[in-house]
C-alpha positions in Angstrom: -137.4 -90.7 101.7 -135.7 -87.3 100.1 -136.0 -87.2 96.8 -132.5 -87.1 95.3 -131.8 -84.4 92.8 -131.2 -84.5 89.4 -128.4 -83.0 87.4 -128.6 -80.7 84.4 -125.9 -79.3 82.5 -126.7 -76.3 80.6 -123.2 -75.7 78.9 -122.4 -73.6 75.9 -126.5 -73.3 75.4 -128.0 -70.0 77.4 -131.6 -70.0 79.1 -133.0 -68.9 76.0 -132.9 -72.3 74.4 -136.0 -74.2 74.2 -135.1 -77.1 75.7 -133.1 -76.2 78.2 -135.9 -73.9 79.8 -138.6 -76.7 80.0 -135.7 -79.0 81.7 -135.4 -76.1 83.7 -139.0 -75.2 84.5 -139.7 -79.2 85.4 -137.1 -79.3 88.3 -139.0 -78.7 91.6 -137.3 -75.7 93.8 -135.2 -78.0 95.3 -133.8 -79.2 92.4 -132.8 -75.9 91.4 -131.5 -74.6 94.4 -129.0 -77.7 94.6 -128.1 -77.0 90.4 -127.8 -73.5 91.7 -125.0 -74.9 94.4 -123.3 -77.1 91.6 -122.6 -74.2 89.6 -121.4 -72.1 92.3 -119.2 -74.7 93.8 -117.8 -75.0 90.3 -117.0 -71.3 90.1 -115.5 -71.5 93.1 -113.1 -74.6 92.2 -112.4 -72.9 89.1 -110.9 -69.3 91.0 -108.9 -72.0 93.2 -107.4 -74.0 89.8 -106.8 -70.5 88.5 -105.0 -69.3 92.0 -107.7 -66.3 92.1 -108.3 -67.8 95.2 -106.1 -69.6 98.5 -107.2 -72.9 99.8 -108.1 -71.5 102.8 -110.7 -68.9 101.4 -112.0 -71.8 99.0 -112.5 -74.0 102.1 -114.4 -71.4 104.0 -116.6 -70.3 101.3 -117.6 -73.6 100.5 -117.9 -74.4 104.0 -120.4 -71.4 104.3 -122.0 -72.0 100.8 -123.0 -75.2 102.2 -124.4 -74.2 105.3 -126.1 -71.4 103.6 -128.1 -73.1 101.1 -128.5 -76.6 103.3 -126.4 -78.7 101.3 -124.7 -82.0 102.3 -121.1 -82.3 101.6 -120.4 -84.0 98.1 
């Protein structure tokens, strides 16, 4: 049975942070691939809020994002 991944939110505190780098260094590759997704499915929600981006080019690239890095739709 997959292993489902867990979710870490890293806001407002950097890398360097203590804390936040052994969270980080715990999460199998996996994990971090999918937190790696999260955040760049965010960014691109955030450029279509902002209209930096149409609907259609958010659809494909999240369409491709997912394909690319083996996600399942959320």
């Amino acid at each position: 049975m997959k292993q489902k991944p867990l979710t870490f939110r890293f806001e407002g505190k950097g890398m360097d942070n203590t804390n936040d780098s052994i969270a980080w260094s715990s999460l199998t590759h996996e994990q971090k691939n999918h937190q790696l997704f999260l955040k760049q499915k965010e960014l691109l929600d955030q450029f279509l809020k902002t209209g930096a981006i149409s609907q259609v080019q958010h659809d494909k690239s999240l369409h491709d994002l997912i394909e690319q890095m083996g996600e399942a739709k959320e």
